[in-house]
N, C-alpha and C positions, 0 to 999 in steps of 0.2 A: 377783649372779645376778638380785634381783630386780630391778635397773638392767635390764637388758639384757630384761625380760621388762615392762618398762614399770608395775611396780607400785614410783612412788618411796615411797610413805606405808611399804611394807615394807622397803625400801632403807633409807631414815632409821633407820626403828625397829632395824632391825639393825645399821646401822653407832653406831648412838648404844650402845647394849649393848656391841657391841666395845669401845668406847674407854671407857664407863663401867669394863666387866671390868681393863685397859690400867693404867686410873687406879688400883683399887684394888691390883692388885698390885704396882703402883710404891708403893703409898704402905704396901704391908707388906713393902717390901726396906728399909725405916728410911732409915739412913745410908749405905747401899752407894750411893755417886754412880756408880762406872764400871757398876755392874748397873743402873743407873734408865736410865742413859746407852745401854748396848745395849737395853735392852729400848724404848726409844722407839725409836732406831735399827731396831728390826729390824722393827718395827710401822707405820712412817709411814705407807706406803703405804693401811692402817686408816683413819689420821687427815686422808689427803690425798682418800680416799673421802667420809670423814665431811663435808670441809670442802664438798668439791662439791657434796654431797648438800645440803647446808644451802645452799648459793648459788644451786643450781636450783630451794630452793623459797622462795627469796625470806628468806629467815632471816638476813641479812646481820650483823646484831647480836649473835647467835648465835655465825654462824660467826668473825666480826671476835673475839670473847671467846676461842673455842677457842683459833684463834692467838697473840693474845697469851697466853695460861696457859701455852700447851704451850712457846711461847719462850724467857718467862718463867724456866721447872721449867727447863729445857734446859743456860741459863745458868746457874742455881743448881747443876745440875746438876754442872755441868764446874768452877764454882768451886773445888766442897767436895771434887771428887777430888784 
């Protein structure tokens, strides 16, 4: 919303709380891979906001990071089911 109203500072700061929120309840599902596994799944579109966000304001470093962790957990992810 606040993409489209032209306030990215507020765009960031909400898409980074999304995926913060994201992360910590992935990481209180323990050991359930198939539930980490949907819930990133049903979420990306979040993550794919966040990443944008981060590349329009030049945070390349940032976002290059997000990507790889999120890849990363993905494959761990699918491992361990």
């Amino acid at each position: 919303m606040e993409q489209q109203l032209r306030q990215p500072a507020a765009a960031l700061a909400h898409a980074r709380k999304a995926v913060n929120y994201f992360e910590n309840l992935r990481t209180d599902l323990g050991g359930y891979g198939e539930s980490k596994t949907a819930l990133l799944a049903s979420n990306l579109p979040v993550y794919y906001l966040y990443l944008d966000l981060l590349l329009q304001n030049g945070q390349t470093a940032e976002a290059f990071a997000l990507a790889q962790k999120t890849k990363g957990r993905a494959l761990l992810d699918l491992l361990a089911s």
